[in-house]
Each structure stands twice: as structure tokens, then as C-alpha cells.
NUGUTOR-954069 format. One record per residue: x, y, z of N, C-alpha, C in turn; residue number from 1; residue in three letters. Coordinates in Angstrom, 2 decimals, always signed. Atoms other than C-alpha are relative to their C-alpha. Layout:
residues N
{n.xx=X | n.yy=Y | n.zz=Z | ca.xx=X | ca.yy=Y | ca.zz=Z | c.xx=X | c.yy=Y | c.zz=Z | n=NUM | res=ALA} $
...
END
This chain:
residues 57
{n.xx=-0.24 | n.yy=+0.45 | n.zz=+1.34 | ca.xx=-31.40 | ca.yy=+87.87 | ca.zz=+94.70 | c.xx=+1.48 | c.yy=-0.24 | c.zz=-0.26 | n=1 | res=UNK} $
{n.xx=-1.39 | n.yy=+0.25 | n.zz=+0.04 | ca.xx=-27.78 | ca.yy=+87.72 | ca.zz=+95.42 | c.xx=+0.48 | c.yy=-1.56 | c.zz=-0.59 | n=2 | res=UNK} $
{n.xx=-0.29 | n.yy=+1.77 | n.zz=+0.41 | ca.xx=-27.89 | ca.yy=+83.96 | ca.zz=+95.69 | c.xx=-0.25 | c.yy=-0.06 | c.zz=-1.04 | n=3 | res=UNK} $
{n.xx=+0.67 | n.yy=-0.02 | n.zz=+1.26 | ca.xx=-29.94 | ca.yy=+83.87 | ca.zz=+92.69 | c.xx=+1.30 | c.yy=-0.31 | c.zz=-1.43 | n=4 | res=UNK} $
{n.xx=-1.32 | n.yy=-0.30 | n.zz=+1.30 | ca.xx=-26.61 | ca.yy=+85.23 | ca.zz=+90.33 | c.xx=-1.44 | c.yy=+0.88 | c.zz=-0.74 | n=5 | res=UNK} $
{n.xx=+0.90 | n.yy=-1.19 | n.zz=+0.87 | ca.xx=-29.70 | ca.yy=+87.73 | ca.zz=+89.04 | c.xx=+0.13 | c.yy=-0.35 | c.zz=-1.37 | n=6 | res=UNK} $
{n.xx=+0.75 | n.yy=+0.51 | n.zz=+1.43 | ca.xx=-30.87 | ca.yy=+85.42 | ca.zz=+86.38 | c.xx=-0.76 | c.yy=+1.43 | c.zz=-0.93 | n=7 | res=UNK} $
{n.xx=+0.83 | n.yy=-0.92 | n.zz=+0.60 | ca.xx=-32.22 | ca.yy=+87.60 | ca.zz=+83.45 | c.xx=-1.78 | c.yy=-0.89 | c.zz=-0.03 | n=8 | res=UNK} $
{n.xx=+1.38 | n.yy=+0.69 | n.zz=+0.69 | ca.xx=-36.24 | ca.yy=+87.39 | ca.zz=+83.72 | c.xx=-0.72 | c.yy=-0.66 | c.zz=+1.90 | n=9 | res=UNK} $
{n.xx=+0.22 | n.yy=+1.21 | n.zz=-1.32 | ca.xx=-35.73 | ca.yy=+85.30 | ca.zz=+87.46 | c.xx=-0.06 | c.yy=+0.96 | c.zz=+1.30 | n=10 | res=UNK} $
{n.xx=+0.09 | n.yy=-1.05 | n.zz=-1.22 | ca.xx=-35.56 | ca.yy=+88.42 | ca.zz=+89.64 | c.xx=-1.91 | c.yy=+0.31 | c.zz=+0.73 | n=11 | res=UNK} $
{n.xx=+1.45 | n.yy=+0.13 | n.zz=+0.03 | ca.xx=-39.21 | ca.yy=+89.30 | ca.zz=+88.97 | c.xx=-0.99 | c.yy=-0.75 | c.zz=+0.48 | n=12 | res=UNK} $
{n.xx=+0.61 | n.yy=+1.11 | n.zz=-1.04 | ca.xx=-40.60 | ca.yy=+86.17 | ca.zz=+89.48 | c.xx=+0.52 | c.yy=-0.15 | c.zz=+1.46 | n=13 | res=UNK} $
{n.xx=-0.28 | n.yy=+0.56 | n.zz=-1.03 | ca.xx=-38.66 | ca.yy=+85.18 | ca.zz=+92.34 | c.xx=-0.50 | c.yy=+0.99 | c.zz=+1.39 | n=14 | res=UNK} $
{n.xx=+0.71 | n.yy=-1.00 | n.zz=-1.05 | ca.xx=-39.83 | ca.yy=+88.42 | ca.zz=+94.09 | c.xx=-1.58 | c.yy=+0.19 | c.zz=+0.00 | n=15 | res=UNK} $
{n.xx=+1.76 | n.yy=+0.24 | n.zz=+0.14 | ca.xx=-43.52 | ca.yy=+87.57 | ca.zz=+92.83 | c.xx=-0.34 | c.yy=-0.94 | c.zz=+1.01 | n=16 | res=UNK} $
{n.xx=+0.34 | n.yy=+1.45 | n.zz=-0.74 | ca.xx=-43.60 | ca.yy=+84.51 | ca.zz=+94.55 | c.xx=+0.51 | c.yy=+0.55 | c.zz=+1.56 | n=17 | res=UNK} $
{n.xx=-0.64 | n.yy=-0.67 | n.zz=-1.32 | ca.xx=-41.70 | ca.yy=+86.03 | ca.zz=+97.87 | c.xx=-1.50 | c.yy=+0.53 | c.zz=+0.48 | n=18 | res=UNK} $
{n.xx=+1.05 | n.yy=-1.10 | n.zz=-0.63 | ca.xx=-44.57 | ca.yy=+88.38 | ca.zz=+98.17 | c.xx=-1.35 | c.yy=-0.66 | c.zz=-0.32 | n=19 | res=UNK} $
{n.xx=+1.07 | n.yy=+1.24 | n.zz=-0.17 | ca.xx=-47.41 | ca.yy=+85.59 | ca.zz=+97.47 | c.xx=-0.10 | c.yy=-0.84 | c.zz=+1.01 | n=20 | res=UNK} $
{n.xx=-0.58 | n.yy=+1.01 | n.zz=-1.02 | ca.xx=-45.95 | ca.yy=+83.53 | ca.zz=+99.90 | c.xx=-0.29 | c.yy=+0.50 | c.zz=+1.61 | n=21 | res=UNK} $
{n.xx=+0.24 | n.yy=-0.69 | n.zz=-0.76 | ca.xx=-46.09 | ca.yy=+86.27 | ca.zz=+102.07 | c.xx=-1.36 | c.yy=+0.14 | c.zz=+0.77 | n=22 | res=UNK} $
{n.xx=+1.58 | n.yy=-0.28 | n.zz=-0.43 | ca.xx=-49.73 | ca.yy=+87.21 | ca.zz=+101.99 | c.xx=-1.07 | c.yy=-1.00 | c.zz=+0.12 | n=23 | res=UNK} $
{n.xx=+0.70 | n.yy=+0.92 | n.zz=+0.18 | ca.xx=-50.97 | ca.yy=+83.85 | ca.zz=+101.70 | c.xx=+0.51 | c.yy=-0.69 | c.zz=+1.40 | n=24 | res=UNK} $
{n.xx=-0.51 | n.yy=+1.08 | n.zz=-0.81 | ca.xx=-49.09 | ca.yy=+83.16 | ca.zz=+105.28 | c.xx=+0.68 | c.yy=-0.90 | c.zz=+0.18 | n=25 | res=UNK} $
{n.xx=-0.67 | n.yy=+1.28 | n.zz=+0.11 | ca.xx=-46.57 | ca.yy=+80.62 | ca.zz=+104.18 | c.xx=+1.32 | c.yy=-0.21 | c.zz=-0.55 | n=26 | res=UNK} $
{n.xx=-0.92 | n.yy=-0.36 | n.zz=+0.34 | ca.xx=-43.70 | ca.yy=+82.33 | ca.zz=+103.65 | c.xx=+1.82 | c.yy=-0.62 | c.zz=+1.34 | n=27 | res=UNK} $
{n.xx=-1.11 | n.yy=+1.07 | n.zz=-1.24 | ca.xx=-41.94 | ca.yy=+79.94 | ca.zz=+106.75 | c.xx=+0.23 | c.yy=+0.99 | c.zz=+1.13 | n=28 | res=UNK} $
{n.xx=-0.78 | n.yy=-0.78 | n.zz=-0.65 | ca.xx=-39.31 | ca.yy=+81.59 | ca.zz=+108.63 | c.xx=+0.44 | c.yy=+1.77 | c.zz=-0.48 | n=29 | res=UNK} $
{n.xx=-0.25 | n.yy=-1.44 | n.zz=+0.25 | ca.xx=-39.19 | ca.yy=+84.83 | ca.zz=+106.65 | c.xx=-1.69 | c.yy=+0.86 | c.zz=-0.31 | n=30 | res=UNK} $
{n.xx=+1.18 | n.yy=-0.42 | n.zz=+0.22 | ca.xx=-42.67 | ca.yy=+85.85 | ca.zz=+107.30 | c.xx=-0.59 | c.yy=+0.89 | c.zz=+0.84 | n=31 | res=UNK} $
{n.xx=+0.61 | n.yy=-1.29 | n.zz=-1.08 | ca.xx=-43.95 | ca.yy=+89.04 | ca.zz=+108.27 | c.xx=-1.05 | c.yy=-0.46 | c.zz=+0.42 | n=32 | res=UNK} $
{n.xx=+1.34 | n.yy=+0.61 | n.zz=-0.81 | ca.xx=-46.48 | ca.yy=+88.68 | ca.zz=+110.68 | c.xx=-0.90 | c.yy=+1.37 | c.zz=-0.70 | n=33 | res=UNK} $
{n.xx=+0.68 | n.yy=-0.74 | n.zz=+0.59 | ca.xx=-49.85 | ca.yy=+90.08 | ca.zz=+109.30 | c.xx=-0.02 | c.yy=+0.53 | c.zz=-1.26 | n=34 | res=UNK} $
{n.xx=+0.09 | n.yy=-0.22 | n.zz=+1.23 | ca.xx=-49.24 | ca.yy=+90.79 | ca.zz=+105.92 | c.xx=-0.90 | c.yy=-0.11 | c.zz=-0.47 | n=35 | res=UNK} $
{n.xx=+1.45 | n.yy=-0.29 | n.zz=+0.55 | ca.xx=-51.88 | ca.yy=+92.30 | ca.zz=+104.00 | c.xx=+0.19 | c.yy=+0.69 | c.zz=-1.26 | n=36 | res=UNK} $
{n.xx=-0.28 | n.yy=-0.39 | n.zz=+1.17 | ca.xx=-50.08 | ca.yy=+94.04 | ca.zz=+101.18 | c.xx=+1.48 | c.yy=-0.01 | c.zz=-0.44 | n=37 | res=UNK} $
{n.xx=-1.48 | n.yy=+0.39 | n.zz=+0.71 | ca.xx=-46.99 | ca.yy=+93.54 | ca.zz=+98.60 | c.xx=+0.29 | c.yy=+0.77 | c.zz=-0.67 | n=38 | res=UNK} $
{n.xx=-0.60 | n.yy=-1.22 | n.zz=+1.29 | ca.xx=-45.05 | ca.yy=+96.19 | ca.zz=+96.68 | c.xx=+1.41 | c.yy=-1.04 | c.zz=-0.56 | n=39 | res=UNK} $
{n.xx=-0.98 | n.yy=+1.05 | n.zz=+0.84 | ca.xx=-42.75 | ca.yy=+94.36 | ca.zz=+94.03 | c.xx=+0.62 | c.yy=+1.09 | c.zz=-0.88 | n=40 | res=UNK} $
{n.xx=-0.55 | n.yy=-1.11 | n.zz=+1.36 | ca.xx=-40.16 | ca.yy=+96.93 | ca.zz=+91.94 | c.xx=+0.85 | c.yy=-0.76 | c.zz=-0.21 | n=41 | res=UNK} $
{n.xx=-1.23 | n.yy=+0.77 | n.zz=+0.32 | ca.xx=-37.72 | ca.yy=+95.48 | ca.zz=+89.72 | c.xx=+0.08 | c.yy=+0.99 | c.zz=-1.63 | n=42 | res=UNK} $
{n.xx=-0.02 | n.yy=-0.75 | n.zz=+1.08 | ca.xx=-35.99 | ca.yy=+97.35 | ca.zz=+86.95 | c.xx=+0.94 | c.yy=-1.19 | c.zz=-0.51 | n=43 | res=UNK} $
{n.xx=-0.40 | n.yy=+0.29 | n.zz=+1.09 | ca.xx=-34.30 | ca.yy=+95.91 | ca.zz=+83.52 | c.xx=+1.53 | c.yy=-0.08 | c.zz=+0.68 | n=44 | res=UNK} $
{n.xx=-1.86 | n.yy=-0.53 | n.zz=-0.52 | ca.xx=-30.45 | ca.yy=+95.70 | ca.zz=+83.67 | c.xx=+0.79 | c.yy=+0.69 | c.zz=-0.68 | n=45 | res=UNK} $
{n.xx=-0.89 | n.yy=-1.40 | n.zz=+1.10 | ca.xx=-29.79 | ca.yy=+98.76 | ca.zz=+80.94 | c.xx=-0.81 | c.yy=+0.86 | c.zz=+1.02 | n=46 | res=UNK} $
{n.xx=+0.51 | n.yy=-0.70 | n.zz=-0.99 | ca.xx=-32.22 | ca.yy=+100.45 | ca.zz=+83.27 | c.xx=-0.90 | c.yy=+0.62 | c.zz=-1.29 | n=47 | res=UNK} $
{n.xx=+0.74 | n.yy=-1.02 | n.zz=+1.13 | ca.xx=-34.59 | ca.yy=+101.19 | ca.zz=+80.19 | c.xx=-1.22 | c.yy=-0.33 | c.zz=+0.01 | n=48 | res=UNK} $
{n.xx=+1.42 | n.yy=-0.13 | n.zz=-0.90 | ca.xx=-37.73 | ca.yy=+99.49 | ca.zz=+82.05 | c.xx=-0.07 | c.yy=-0.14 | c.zz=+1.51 | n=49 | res=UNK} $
{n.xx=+0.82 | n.yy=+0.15 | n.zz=-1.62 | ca.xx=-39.77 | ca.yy=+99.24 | ca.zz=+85.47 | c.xx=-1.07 | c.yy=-0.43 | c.zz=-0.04 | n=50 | res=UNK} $
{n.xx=+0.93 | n.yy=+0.68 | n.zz=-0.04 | ca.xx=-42.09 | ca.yy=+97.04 | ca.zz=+86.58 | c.xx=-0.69 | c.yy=+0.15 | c.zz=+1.72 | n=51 | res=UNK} $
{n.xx=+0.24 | n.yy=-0.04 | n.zz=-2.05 | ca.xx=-44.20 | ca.yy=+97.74 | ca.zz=+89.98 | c.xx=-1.43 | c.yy=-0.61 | c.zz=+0.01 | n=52 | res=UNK} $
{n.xx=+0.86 | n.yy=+0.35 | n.zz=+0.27 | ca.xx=-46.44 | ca.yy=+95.70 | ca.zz=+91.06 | c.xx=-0.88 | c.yy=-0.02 | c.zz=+1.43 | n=53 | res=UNK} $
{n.xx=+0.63 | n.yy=-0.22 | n.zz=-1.32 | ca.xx=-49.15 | ca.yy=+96.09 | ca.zz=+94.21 | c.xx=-0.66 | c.yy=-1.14 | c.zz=-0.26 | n=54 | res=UNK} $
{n.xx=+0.91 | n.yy=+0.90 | n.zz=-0.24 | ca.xx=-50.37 | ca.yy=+92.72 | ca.zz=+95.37 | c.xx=-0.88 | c.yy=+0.06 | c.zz=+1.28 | n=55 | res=UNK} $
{n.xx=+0.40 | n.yy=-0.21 | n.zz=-1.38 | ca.xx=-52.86 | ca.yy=+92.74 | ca.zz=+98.44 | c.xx=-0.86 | c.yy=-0.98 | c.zz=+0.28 | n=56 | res=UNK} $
{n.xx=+0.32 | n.yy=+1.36 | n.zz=+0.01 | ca.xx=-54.32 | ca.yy=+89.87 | ca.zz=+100.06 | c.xx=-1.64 | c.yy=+0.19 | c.zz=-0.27 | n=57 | res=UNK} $
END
């Protein structure tokens, strides 16, 4: 998310989609082989929520 500049709101998604991409196989050159499940944490930037999310194919 470095590249990113850690858009407010764009972290989340962009790590939703990472880990979709993933389990759906089509994540290119950064693709774990076999992927079968996704853990997604992303906190707020006061640190006053958390969001976790378990995707699995």
C-alpha cells in the first residue's frame, strides 16, 4: 500500500481485491500457488477501528 500513498477508504479495498484475485487464481505474478483462504486486517488511521475479514474460496 506504499505505492498506493494509503488513500483514506483505498487500503481496504485494494487488499479485498488482492485476496480475490488470489483465490480465484488470477492474481498473475504475485500468486500463491493453491490458495484456498484470505485473511484481510486493516485498521482506521486514529486506530479507533478494525476490520478483519476471512475470505475462502
Amino acid at each position: 500500500m506504499i505505492g498506493s500513498g494509503h488513500p483514506l477508504g483505498a487500503t481496504g479495498i485494494a487488499q479485498t481485491i488482492e485476496i480475490t484475485q488470489q483465490l480465484q487464481s488470477c492474481a498473475n505474478k504475485r500468486q500463491v500457488e493453491n490458495a484456498k483462504i484470505g485473511l484481510i486486517h486493516n485498521m482506521s488511521a486514529a486506530a479507533t477501528s478494525s476490520t478483519v475479514l476471512v475470505l475462502e474460496r
